[in-house]
LUMDREN-293169 format. One record per residue (C-alpha): residue number from 1; x, y, z; residue in three letters. Coordinates in steps of 0.25 Angstrom, whole numbers, plus 5000, padded with zeros to 4 digits. Example, Ala and Ser with C-alpha at 12.3 -4.5 7.8 and 13.67 -1.06 7.14 Angstrom:
# residues 2
TIRO  num     u     v     w  residu
TIRO    1  5049  4982  5031     ALA
TIRO    2  5055  4996  5029     SER
This chain:
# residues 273
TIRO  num     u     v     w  residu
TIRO    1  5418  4749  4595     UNK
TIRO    2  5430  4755  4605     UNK
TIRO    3  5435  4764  4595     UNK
TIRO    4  5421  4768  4589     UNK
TIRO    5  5417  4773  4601     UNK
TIRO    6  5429  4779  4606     UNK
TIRO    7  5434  4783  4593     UNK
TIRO    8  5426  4785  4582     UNK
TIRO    9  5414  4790  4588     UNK
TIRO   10  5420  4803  4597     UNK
TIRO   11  5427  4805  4583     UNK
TIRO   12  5413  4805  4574     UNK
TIRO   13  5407  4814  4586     UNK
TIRO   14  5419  4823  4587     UNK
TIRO   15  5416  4827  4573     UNK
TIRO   16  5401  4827  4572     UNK
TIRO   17  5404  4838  4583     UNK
TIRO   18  5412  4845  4574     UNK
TIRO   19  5402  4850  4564     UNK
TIRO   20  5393  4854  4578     UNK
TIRO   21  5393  4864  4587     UNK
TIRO   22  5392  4858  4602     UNK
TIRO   23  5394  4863  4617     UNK
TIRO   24  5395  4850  4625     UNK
TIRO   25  5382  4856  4632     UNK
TIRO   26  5375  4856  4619     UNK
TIRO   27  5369  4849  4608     UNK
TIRO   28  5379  4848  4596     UNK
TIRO   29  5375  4858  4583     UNK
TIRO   30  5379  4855  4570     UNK
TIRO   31  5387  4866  4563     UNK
TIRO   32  5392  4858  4552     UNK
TIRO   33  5407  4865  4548     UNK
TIRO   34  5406  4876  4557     UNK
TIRO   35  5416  4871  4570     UNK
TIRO   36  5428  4869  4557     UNK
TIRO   37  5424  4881  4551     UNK
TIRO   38  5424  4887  4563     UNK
TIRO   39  5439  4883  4564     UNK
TIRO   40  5444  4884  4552     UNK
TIRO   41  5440  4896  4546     UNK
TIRO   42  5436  4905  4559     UNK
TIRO   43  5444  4902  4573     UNK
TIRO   44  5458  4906  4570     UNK
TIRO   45  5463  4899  4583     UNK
TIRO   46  5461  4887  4576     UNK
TIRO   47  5469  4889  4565     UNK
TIRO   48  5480  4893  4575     UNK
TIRO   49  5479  4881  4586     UNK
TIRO   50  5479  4872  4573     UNK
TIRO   51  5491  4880  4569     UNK
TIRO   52  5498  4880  4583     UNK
TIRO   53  5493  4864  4584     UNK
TIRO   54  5504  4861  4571     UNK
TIRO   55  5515  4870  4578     UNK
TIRO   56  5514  4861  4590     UNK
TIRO   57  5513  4848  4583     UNK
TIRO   58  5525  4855  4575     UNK
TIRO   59  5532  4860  4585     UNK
TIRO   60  5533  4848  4595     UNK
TIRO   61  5536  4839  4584     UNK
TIRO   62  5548  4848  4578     UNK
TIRO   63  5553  4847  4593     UNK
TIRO   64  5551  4834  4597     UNK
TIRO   65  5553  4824  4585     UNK
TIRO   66  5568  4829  4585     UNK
TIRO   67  5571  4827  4599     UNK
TIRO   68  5562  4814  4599     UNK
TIRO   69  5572  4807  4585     UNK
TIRO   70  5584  4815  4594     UNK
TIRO   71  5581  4806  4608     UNK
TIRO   72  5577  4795  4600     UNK
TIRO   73  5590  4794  4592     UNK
TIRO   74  5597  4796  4605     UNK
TIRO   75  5591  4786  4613     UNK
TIRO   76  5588  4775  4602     UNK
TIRO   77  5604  4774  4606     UNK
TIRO   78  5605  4776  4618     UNK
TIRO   79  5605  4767  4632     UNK
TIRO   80  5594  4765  4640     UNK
TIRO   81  5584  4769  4629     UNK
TIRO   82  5572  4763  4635     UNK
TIRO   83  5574  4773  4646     UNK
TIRO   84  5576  4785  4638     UNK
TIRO   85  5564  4783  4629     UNK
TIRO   86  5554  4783  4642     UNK
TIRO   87  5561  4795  4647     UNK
TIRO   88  5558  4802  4634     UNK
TIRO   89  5544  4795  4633     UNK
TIRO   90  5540  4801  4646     UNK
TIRO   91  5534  4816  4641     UNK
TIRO   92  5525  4807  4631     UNK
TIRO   93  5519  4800  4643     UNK
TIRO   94  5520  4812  4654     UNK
TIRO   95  5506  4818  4656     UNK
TIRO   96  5505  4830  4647     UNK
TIRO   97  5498  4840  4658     UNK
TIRO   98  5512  4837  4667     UNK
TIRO   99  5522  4840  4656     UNK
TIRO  100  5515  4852  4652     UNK
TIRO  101  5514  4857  4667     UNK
TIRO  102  5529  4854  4668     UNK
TIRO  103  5532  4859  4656     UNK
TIRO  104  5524  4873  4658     UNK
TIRO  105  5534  4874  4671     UNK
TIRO  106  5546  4870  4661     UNK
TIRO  107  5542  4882  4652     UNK
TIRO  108  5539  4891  4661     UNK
TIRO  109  5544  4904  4660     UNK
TIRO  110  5552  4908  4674     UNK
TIRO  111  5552  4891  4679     UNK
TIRO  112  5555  4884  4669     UNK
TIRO  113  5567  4876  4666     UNK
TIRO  114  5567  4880  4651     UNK
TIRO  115  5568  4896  4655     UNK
TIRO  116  5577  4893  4666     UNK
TIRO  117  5587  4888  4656     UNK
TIRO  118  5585  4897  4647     UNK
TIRO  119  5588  4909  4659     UNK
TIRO  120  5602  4899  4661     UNK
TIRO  121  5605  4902  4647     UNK
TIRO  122  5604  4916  4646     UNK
TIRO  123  5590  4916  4638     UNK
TIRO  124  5576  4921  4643     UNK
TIRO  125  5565  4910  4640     UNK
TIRO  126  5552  4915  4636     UNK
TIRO  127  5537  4910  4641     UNK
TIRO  128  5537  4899  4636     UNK
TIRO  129  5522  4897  4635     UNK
TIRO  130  5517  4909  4637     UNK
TIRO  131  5523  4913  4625     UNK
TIRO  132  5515  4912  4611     UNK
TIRO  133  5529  4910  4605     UNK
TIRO  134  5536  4898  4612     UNK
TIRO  135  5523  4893  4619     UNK
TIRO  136  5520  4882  4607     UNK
TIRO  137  5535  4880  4606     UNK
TIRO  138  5534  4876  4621     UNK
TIRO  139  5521  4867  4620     UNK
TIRO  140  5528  4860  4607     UNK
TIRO  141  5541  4858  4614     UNK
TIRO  142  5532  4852  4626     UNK
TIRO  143  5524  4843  4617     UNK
TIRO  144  5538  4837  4608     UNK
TIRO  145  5544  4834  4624     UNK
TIRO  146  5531  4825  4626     UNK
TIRO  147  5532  4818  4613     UNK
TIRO  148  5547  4816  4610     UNK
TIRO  149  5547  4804  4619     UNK
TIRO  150  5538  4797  4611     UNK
TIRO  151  5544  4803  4597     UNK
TIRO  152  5557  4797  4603     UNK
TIRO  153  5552  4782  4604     UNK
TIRO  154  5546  4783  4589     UNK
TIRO  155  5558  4788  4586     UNK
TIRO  156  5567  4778  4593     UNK
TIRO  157  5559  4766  4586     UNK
TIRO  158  5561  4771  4573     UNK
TIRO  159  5575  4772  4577     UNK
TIRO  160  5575  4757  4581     UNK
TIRO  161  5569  4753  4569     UNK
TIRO  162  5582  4755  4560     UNK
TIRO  163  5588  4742  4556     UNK
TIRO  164  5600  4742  4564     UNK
TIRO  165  5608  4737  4552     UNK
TIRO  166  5606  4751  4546     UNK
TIRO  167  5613  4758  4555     UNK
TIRO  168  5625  4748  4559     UNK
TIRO  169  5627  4749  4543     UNK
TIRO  170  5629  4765  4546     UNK
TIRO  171  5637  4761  4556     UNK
TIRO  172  5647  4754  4549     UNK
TIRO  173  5647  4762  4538     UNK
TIRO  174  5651  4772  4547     UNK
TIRO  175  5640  4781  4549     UNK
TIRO  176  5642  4789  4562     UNK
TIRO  177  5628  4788  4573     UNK
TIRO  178  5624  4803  4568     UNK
TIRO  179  5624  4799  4554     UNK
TIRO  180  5617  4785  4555     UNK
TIRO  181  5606  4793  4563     UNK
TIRO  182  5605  4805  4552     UNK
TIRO  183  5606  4795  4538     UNK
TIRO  184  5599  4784  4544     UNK
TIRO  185  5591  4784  4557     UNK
TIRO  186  5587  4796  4553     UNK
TIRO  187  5580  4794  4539     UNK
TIRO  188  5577  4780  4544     UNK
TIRO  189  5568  4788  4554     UNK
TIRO  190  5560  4796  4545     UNK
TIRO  191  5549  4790  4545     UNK
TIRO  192  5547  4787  4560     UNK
TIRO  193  5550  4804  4562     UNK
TIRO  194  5538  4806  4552     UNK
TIRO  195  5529  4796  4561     UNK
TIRO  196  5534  4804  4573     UNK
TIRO  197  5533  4818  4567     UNK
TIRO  198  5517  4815  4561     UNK
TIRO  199  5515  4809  4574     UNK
TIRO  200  5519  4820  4584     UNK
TIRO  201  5513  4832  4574     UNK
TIRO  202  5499  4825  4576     UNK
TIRO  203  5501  4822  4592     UNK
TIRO  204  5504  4838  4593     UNK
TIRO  205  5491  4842  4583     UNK
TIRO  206  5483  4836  4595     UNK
TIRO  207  5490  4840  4607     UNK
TIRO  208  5485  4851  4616     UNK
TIRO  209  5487  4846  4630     UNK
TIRO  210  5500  4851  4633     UNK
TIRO  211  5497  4865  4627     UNK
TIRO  212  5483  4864  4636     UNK
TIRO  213  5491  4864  4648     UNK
TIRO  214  5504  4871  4644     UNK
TIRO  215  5498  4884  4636     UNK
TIRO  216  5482  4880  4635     UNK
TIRO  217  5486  4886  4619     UNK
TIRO  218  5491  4898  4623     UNK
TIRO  219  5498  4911  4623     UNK
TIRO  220  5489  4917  4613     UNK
TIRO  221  5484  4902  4608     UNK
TIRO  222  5498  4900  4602     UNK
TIRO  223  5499  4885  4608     UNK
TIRO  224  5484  4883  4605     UNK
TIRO  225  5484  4871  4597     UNK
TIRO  226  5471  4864  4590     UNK
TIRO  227  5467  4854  4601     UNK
TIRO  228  5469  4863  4612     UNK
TIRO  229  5459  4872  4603     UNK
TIRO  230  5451  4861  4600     UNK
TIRO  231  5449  4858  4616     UNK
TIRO  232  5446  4871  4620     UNK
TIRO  233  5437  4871  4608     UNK
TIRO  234  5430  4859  4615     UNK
TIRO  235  5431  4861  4630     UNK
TIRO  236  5432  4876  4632     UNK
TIRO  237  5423  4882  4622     UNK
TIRO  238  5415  4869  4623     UNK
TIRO  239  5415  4870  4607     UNK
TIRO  240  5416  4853  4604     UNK
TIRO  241  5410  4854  4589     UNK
TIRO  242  5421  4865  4587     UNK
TIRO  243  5430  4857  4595     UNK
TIRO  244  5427  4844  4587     UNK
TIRO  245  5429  4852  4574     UNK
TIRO  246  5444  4857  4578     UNK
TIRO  247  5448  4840  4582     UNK
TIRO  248  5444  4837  4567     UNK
TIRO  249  5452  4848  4561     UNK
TIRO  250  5463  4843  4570     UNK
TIRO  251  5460  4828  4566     UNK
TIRO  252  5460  4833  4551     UNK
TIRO  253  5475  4839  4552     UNK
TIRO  254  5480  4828  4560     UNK
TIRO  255  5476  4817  4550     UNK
TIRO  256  5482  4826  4539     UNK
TIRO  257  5495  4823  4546     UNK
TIRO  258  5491  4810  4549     UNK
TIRO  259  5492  4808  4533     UNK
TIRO  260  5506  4817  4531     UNK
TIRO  261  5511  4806  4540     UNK
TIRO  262  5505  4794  4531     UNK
TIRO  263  5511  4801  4519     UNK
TIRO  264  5523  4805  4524     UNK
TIRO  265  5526  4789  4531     UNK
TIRO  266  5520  4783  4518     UNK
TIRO  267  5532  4792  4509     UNK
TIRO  268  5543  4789  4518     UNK
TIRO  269  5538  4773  4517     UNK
TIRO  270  5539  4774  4502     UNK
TIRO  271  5551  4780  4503     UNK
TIRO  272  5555  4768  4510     UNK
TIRO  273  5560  4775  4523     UNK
């Protein structure tokens, strides 16, 4: 009963609205497929928000599964590992509205730390986000230091899954640490960096908080990603058919990836990785 009323009834509602057109201060009308074909064939800033919402998923994954298998690596061997994994946990648990006030200051362009070494080095650093051109690079950057603490722990179990006989027979073969990690731990890890890399590209098709507070989609809607449109949809324009429309488009493209990631765990399991 919990999760039918929790669960699958918003979901049922949510897309009855869809096919509606319905201000909160009205009575829901029925418009069929207009609000999706409305989206799909006459608002070009859908198109683009759904566009920039894969650069930012893309983006923060790009930058932050490497530094996440990196750290992992590094600590997985290192003394007092407890403590480092919750020092790198931290961002994953730090409230996003705080990280993005302290990193809007980081990024700022005559305060910040990041342009203030850049001036030491001889470089002039540019606006950061104000810039259409570095502003999602900035708000992806952001999102893969929130996420690499908790990349980093799948990372180190998978790490501390390996039989241990595996590598103390590289060992005494006389394999040297780099190439135990680059012909075994790393291609015994494959399928734990598919897990992560699926996992963190659907996290960033849904996430909009941090661009809300950092850029609120802007300059010249380059940061605006789908949710972000779909909530101004919503609660701006007060358009919550429309709005309902744009959350099953997204649902849509997230369970296609969803299925890339069962077809791609299910090849490397017969391939008996």
């Amino acid at each position: 009963m919990f999760g039918v009323v929790f669960y699958a009834a918003p979901i049922v509602i949510s897309l009855y609205l869809s096919f509606t057109d319905w201000n909160p201060l009205g009575v829901p009308r029925w418009r069929g497929i207009g609000n999706y074909q409305y989206l799909l064939t006459i608002d070009p800033l859908f198109w683009r928000s759904l566009l920039n919402t894969l650069v930012f998923a893309a983006g923060s994954a790009a930058i932050g599964i490497p530094a996440a298998l990196a750290l992992a690596l590094a600590v997985t061997s290192s003394r007092g590992r407890g403590a480092w994994r919750a020092i790198f946990w931290l961002p994953a648990v730090t409230n996003v509205v705080a990280v993005a006030y302290v990193w809007q200051y980081v990024l700022d362009p005559t305060y910040g730390i990041v342009n203030r070494a850049l001036a030491a080095l001889g470089v002039s650093g540019p606006d950061w986000l104000s810039s259409s051109a570095t502003a999602m690079l900035s708000v992806a950057g952001v999102m893969a230091w929130m996420t690499i603490g908790h990349n980093m722990l799948l990372f180190s179990a998978g790490i501390e899954a390996i039989d241990p006989a595996i590598l103390e027979a590289a060992r005494s073969d006389g394999a040297s640490p780099l190439q135990t990690t680059r012909l075994i731990v790393l291609p015994l890890l494959r399928p734990t960096m598919l897990f992560v890399l699926i996992t963190t590209l659907i996290s960033g098709m849904g996430y909009f908080a941090l661009i809300l507070v950092m850029t609120e989609g802007g300059p010249d809607d380059s940061t605006m990603v789908t949710a972000l449109y779909m909530y101004r949809m919503a609660f701006e324009a007060l358009r919550m058919g429309r709005a309902s429309a744009v959350a099953f488009i997204l649902l849509a493209v997230t369970v296609l990836l969803s299925l890339l990631q069962f077809r791609l765990l299910g090849r490397e399991a017969e391939a008996g990785v």
